[in-house]
PDB file of N, CA, C, O and CB in Angstrom:
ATOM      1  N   UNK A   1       8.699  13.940   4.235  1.00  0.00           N
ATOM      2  CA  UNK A   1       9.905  14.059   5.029  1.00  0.00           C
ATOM      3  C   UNK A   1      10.458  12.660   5.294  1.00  0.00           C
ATOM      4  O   UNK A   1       9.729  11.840   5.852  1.00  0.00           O
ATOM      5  CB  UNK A   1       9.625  14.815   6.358  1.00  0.00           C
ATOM      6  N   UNK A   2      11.649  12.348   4.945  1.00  0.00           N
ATOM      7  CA  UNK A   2      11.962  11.217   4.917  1.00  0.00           C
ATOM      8  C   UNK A   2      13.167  11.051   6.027  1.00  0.00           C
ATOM      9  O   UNK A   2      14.094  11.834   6.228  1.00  0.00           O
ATOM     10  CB  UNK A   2      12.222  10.886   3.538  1.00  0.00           C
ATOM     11  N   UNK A   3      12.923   9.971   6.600  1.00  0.00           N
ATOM     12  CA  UNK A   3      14.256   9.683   7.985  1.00  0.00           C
ATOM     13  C   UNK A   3      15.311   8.713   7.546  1.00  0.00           C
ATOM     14  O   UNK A   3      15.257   7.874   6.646  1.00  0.00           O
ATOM     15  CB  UNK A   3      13.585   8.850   9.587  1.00  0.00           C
ATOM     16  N   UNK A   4      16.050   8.937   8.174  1.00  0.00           N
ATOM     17  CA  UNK A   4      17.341   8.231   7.957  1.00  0.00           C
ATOM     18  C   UNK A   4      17.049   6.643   9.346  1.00  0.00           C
ATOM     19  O   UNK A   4      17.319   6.689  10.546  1.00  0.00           O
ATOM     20  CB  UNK A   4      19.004   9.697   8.397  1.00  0.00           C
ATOM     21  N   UNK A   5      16.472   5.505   8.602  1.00  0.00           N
ATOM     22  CA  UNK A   5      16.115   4.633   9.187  1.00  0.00           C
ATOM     23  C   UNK A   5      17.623   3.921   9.645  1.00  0.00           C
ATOM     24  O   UNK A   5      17.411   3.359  10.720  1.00  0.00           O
ATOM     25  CB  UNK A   5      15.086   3.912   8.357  1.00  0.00           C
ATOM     26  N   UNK A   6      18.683   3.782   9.343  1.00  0.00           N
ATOM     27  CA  UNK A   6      19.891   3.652   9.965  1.00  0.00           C
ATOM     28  C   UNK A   6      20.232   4.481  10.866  1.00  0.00           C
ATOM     29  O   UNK A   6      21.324   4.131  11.314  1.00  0.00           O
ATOM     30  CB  UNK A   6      20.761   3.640   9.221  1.00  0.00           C
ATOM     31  N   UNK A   7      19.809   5.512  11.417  1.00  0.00           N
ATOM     32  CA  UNK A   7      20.395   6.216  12.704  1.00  0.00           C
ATOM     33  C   UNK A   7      20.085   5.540  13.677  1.00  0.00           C
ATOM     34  O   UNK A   7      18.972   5.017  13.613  1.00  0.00           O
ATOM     35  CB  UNK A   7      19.989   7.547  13.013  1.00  0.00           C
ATOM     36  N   UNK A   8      21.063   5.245  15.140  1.00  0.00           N
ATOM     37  CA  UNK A   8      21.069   4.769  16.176  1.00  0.00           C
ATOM     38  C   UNK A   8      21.138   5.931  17.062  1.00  0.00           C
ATOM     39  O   UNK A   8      21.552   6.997  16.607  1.00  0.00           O
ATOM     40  CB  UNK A   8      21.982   3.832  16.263  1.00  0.00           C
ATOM     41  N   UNK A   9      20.978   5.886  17.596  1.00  0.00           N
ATOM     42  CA  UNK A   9      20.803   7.357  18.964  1.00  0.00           C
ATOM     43  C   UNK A   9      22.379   6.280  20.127  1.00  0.00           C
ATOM     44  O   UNK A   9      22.322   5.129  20.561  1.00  0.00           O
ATOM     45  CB  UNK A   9      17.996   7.401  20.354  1.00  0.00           C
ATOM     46  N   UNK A  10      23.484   7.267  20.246  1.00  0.00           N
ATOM     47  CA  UNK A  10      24.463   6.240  21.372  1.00  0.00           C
ATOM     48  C   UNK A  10      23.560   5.948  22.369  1.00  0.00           C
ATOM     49  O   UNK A  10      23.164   4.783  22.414  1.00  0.00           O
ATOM     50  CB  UNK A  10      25.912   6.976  22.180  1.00  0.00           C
ATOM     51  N   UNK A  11      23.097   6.818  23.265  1.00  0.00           N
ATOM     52  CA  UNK A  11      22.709   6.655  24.161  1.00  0.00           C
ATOM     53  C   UNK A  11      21.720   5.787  24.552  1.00  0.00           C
ATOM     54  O   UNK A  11      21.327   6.092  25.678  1.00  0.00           O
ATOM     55  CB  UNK A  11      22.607   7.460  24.356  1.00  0.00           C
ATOM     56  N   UNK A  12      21.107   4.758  24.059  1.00  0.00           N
ATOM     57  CA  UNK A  12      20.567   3.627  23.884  1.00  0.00           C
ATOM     58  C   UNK A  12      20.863   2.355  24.433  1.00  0.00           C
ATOM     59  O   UNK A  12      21.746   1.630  23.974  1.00  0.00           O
ATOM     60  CB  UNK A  12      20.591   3.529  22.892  1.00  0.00           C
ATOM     61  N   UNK A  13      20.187   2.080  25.352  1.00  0.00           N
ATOM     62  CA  UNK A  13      20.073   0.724  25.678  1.00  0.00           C
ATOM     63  C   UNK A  13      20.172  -0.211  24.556  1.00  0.00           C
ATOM     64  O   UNK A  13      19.624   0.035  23.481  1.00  0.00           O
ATOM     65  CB  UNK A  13      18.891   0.514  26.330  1.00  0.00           C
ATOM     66  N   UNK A  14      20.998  -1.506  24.812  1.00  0.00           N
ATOM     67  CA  UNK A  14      20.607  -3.036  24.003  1.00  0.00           C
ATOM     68  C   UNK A  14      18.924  -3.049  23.873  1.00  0.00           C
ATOM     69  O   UNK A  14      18.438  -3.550  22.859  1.00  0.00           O
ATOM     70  CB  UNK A  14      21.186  -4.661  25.112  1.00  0.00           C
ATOM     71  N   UNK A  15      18.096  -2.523  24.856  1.00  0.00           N
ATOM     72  CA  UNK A  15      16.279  -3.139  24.740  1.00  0.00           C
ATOM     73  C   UNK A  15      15.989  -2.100  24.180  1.00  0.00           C
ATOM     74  O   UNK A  15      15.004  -2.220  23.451  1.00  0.00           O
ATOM     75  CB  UNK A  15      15.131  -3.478  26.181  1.00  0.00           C
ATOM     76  N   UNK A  16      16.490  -0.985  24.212  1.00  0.00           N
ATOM     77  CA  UNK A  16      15.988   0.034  23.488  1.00  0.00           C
ATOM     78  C   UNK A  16      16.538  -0.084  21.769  1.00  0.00           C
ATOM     79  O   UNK A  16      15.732   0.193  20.881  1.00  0.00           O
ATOM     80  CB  UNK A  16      16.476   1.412  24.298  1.00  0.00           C
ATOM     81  N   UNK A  17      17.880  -0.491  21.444  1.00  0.00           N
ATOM     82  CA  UNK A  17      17.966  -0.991  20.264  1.00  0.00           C
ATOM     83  C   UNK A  17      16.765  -1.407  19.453  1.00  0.00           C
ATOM     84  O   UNK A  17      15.960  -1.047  18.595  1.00  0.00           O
ATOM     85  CB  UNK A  17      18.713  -1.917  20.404  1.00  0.00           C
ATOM     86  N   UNK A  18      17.237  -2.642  20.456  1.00  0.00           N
ATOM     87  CA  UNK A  18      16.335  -3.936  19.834  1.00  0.00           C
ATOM     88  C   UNK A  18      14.795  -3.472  19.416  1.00  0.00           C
ATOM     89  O   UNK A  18      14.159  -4.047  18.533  1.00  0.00           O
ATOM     90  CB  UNK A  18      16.173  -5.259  21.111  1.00  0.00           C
ATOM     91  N   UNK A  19      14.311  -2.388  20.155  1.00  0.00           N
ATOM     92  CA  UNK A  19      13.077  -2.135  20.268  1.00  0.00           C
ATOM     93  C   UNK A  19      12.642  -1.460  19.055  1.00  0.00           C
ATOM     94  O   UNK A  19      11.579  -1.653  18.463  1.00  0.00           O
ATOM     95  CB  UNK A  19      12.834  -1.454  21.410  1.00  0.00           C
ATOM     96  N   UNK A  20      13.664  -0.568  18.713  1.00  0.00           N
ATOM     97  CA  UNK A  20      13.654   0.362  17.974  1.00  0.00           C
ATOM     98  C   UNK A  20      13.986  -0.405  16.427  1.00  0.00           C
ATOM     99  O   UNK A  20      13.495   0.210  15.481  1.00  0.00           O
ATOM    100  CB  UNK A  20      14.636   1.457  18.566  1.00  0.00           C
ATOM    101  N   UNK A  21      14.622  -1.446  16.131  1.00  0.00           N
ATOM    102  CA  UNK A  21      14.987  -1.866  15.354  1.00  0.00           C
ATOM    103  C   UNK A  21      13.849  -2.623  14.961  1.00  0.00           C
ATOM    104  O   UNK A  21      13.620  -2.560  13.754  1.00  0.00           O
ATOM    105  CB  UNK A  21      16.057  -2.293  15.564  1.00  0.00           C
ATOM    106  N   UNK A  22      12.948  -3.430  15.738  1.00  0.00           N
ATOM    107  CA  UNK A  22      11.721  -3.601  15.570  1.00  0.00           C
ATOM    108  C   UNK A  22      10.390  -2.905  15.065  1.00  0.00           C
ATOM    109  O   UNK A  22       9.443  -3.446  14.492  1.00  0.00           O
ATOM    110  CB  UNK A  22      11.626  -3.845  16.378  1.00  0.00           C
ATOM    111  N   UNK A  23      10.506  -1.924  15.325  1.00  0.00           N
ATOM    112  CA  UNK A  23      10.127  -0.736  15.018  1.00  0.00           C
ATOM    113  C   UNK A  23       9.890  -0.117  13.277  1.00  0.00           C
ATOM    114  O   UNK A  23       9.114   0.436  12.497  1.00  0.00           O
ATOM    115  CB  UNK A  23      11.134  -0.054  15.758  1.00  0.00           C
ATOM    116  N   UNK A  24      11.098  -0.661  13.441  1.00  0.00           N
ATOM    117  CA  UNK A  24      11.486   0.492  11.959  1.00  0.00           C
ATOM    118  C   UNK A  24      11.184  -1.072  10.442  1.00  0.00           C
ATOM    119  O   UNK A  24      10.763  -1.029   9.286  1.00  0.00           O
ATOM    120  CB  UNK A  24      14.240   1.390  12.088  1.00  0.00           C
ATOM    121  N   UNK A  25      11.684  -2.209  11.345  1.00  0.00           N
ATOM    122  CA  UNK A  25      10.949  -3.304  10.947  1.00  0.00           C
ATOM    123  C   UNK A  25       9.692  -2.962  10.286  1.00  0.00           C
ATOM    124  O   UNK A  25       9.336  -2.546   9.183  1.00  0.00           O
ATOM    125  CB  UNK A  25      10.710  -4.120  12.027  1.00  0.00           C
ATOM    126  N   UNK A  26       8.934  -3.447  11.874  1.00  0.00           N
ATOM    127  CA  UNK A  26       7.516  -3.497  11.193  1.00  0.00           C
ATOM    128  C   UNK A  26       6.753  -2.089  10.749  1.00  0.00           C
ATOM    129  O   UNK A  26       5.533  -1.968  10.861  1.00  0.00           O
ATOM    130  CB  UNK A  26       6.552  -4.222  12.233  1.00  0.00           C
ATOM    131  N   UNK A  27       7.733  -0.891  10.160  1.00  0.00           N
ATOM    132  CA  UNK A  27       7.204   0.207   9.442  1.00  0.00           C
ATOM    133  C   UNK A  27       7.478  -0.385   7.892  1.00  0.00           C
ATOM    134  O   UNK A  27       6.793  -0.069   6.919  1.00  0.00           O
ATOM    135  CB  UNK A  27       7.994   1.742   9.865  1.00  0.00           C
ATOM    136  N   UNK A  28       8.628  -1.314   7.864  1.00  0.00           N
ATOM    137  CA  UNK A  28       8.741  -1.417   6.522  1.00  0.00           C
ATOM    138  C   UNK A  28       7.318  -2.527   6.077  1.00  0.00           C
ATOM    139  O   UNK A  28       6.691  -2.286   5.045  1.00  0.00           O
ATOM    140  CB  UNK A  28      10.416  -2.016   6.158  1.00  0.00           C
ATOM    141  N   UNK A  29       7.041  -3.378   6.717  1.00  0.00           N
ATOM    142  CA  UNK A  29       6.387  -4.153   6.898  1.00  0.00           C
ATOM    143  C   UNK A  29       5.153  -3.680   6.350  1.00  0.00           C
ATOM    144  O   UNK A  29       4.648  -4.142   5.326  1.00  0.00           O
ATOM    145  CB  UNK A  29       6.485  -4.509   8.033  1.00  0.00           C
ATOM    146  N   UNK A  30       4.587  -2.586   7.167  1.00  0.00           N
ATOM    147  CA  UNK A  30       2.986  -2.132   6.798  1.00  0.00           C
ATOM    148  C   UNK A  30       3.345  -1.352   5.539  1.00  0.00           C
ATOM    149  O   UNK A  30       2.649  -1.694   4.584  1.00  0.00           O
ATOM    150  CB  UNK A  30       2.048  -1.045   8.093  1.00  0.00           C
ATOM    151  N   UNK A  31       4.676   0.068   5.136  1.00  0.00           N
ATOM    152  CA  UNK A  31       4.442   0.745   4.171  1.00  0.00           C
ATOM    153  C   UNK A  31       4.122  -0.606   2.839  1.00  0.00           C
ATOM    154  O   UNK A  31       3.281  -0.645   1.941  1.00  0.00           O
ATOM    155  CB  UNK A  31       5.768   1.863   4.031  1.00  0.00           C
ATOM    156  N   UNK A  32       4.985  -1.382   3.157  1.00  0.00           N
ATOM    157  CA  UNK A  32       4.560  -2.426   1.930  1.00  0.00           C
ATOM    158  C   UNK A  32       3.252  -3.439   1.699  1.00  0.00           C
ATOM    159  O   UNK A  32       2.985  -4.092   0.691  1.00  0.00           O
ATOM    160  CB  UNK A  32       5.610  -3.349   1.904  1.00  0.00           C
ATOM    161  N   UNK A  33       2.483  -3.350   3.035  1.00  0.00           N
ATOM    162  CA  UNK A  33       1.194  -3.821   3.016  1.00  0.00           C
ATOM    163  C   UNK A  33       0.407  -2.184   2.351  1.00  0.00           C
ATOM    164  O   UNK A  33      -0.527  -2.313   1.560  1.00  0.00           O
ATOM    165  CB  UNK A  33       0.686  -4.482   4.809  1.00  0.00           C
ATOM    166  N   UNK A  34       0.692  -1.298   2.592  1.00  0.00           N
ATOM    167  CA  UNK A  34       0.167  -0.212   2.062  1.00  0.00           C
ATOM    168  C   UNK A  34       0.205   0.259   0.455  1.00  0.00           C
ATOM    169  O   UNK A  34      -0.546   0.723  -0.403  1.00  0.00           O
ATOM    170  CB  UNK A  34       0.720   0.654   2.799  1.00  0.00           C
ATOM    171  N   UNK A  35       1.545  -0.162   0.624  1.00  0.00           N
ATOM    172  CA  UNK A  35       1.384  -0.046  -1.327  1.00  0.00           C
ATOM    173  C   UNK A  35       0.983  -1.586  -1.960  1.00  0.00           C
ATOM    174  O   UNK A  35       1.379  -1.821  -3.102  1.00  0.00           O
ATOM    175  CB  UNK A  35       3.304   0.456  -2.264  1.00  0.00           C
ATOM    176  N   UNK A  36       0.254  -2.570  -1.283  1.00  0.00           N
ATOM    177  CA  UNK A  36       0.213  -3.955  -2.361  1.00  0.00           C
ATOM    178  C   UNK A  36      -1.281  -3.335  -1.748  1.00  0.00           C
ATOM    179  O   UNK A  36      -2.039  -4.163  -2.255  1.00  0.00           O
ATOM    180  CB  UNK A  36       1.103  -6.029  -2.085  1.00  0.00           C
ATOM    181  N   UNK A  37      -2.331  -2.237  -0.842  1.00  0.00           N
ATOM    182  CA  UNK A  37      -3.640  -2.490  -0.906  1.00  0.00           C
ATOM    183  C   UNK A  37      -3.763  -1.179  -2.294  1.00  0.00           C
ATOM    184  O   UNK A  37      -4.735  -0.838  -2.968  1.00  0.00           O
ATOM    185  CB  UNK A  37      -4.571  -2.289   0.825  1.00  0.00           C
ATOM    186  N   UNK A  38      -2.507  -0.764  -2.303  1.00  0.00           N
ATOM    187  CA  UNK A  38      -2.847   0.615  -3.151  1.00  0.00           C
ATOM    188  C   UNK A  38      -3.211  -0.160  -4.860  1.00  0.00           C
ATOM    189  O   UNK A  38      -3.933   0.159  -5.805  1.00  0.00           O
ATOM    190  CB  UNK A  38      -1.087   1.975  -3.155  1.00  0.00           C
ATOM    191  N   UNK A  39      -2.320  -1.234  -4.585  1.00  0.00           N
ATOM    192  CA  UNK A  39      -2.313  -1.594  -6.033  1.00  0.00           C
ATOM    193  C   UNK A  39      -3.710  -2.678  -6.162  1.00  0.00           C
ATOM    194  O   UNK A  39      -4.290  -2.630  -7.246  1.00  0.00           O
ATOM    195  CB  UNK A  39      -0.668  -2.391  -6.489  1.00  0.00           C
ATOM    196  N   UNK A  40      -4.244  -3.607  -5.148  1.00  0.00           N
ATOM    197  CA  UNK A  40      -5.323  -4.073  -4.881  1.00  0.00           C
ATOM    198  C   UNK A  40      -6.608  -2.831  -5.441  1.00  0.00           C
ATOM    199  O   UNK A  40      -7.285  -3.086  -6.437  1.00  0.00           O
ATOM    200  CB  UNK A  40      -5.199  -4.457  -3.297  1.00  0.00           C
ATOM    201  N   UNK A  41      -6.761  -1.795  -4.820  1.00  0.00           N
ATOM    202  CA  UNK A  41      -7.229  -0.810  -5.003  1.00  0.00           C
ATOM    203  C   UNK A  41      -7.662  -0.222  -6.367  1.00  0.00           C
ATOM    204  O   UNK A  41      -8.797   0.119  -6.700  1.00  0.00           O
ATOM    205  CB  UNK A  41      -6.541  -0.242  -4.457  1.00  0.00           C
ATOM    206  N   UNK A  42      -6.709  -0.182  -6.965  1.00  0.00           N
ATOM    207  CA  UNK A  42      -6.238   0.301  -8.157  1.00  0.00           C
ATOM    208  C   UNK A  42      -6.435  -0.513  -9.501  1.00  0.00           C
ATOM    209  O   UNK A  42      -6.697  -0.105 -10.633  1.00  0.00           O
ATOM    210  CB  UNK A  42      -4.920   0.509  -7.940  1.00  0.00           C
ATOM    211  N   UNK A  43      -6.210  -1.908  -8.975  1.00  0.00           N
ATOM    212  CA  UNK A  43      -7.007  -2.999  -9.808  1.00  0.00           C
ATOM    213  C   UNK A  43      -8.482  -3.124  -9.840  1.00  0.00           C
ATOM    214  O   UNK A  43      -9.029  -3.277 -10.932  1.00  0.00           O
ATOM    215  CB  UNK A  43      -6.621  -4.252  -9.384  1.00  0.00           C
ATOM    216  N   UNK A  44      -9.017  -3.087  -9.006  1.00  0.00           N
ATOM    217  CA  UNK A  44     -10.301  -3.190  -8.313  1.00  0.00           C
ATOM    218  C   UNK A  44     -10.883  -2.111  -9.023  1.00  0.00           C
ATOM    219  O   UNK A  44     -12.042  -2.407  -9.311  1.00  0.00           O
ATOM    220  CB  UNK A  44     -10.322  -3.067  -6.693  1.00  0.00           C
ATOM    221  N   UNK A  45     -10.520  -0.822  -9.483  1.00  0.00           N
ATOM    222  CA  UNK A  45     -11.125   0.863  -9.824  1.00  0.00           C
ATOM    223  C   UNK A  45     -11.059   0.385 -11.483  1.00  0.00           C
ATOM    224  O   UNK A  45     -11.872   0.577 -12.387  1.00  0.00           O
ATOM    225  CB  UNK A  45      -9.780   2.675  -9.224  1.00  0.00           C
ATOM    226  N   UNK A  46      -9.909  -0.227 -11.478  1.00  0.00           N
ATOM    227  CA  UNK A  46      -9.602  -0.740 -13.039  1.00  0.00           C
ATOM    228  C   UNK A  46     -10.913  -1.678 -13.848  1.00  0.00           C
ATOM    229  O   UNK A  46     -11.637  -1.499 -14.828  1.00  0.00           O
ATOM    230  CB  UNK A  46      -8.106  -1.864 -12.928  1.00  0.00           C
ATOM    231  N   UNK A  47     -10.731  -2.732 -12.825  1.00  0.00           N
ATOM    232  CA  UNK A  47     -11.918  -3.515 -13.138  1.00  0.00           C
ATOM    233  C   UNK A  47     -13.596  -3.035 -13.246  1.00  0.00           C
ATOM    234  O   UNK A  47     -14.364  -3.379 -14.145  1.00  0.00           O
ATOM    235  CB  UNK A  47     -11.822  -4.450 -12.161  1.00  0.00           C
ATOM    236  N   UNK A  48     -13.914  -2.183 -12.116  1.00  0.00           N
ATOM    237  CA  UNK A  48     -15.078  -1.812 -12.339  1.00  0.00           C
ATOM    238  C   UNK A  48     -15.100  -0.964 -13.615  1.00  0.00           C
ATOM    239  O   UNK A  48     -15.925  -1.097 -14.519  1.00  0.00           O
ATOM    240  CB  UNK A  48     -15.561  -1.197 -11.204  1.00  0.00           C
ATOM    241  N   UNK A  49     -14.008   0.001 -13.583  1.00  0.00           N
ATOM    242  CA  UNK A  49     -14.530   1.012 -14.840  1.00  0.00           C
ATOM    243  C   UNK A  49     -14.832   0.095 -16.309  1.00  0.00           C
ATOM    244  O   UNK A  49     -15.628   0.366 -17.208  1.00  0.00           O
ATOM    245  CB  UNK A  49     -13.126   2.308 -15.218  1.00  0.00           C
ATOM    246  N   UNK A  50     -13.866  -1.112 -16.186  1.00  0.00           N
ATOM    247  CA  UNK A  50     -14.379  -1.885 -17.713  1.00  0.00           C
ATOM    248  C   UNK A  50     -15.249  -2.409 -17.276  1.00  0.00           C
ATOM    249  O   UNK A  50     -15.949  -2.338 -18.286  1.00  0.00           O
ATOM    250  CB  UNK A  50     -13.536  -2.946 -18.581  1.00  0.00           C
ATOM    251  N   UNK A  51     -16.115  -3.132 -16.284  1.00  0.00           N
ATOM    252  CA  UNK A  51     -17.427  -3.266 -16.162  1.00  0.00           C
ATOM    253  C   UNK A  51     -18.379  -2.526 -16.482  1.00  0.00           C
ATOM    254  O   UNK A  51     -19.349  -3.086 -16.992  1.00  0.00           O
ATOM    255  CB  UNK A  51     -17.630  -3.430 -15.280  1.00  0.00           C
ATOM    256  N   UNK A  52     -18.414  -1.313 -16.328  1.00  0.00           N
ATOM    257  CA  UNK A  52     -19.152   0.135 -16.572  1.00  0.00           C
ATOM    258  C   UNK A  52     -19.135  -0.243 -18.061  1.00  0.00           C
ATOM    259  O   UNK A  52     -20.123  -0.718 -18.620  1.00  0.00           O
ATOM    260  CB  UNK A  52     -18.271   1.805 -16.053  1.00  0.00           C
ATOM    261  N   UNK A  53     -17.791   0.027 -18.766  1.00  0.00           N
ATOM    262  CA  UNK A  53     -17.809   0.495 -20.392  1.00  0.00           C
ATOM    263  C   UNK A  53     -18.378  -0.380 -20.572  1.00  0.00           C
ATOM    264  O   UNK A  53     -19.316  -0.074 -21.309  1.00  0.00           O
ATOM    265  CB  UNK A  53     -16.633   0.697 -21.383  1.00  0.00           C
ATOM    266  N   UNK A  54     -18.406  -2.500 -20.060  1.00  0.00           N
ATOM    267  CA  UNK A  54     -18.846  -3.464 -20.906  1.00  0.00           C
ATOM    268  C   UNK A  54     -19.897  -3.376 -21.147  1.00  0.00           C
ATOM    269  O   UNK A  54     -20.285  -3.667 -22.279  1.00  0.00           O
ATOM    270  CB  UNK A  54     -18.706  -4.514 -20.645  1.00  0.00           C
ATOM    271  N   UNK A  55     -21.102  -2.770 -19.787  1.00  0.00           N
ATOM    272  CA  UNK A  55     -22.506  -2.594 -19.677  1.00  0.00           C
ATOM    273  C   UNK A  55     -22.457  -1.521 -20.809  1.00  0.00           C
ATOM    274  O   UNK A  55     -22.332  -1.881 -21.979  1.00  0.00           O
ATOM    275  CB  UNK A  55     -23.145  -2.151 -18.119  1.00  0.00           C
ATOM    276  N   UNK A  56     -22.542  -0.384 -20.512  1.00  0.00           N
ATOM    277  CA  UNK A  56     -22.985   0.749 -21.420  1.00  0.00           C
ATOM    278  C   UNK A  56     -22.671  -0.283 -23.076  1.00  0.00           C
ATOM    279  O   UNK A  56     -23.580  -0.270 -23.907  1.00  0.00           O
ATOM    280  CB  UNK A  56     -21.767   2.546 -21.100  1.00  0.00           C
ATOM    281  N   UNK A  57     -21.757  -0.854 -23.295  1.00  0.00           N
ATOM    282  CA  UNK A  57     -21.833  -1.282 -24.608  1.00  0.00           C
ATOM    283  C   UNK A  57     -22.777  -2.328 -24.839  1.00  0.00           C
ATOM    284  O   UNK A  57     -22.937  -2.506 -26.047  1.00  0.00           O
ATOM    285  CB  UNK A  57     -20.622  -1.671 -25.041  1.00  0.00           C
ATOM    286  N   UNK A  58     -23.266  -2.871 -24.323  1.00  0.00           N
ATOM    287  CA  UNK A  58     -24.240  -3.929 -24.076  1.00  0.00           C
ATOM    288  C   UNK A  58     -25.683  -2.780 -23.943  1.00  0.00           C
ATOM    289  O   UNK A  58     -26.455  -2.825 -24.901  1.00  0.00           O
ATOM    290  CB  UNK A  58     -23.766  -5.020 -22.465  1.00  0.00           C
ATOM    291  N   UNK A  59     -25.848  -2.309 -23.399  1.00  0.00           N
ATOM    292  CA  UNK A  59     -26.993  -1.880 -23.360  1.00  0.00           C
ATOM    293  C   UNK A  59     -27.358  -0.864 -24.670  1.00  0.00           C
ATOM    294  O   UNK A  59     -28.501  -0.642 -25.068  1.00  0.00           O
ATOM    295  CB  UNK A  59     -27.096  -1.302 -22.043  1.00  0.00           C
ATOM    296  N   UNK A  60     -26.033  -0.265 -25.282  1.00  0.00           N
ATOM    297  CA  UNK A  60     -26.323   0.237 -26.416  1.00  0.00           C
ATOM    298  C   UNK A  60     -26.254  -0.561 -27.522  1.00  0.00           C
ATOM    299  O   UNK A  60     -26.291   0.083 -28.570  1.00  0.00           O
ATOM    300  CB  UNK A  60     -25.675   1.187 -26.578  1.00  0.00           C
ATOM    301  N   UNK A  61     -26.105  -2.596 -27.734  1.00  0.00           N
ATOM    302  CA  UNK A  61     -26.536  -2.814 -28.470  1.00  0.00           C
ATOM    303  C   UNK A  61     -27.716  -3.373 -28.256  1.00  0.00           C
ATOM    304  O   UNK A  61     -28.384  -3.467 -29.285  1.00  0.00           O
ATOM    305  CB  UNK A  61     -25.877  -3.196 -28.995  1.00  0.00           C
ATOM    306  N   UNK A  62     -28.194  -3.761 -27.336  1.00  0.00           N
ATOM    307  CA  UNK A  62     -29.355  -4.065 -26.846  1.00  0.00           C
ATOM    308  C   UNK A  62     -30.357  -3.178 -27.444  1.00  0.00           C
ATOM    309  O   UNK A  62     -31.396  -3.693 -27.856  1.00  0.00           O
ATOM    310  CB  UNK A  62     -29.325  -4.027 -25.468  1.00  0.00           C
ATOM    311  N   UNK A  63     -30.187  -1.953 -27.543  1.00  0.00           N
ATOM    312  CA  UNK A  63     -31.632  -1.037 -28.187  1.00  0.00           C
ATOM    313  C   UNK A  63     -31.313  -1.198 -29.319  1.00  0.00           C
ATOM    314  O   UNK A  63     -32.143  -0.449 -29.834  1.00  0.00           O
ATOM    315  CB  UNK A  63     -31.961   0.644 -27.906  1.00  0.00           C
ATOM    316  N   UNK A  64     -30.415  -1.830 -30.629  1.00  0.00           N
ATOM    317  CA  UNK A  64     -30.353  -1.470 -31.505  1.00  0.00           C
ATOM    318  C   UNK A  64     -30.489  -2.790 -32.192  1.00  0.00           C
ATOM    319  O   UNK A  64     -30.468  -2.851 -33.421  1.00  0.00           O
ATOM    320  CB  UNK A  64     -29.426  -0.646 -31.613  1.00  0.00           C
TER     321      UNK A  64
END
């Protein structure tokens, strides 16, 4: 469900603005700390799985 981050409510105080505008700030703030741990993440899953394949290939020339 997605919001319309430009809506102002009239009835709003200047501190309530401000507050709110802060707000919606630091949401953009974390969703984008959220997608750079997704991709951290995602590298990290990347890397181990070719660690995995490098071993298994190593250990299957190792017996041979």
């Amino acid at each position: 469900m997605e919001e319309d981050d430009s809506y102002v409510p009239s009835d709003l105080t200047a501190e309530e603005r401000q507050e709110l505008e802060n707000i919606r700030r630091r949401k953009q703030e974390l969703l984008a700390d959220i997608q750079r741990l997704k991709d951290e993440i995602a590298e990290v899953a990347n890397e181990i799985e070719n660690l995995g394949s490098t071993e298994e290939s190593f250990s299957f020339c190792y017996f041979f």
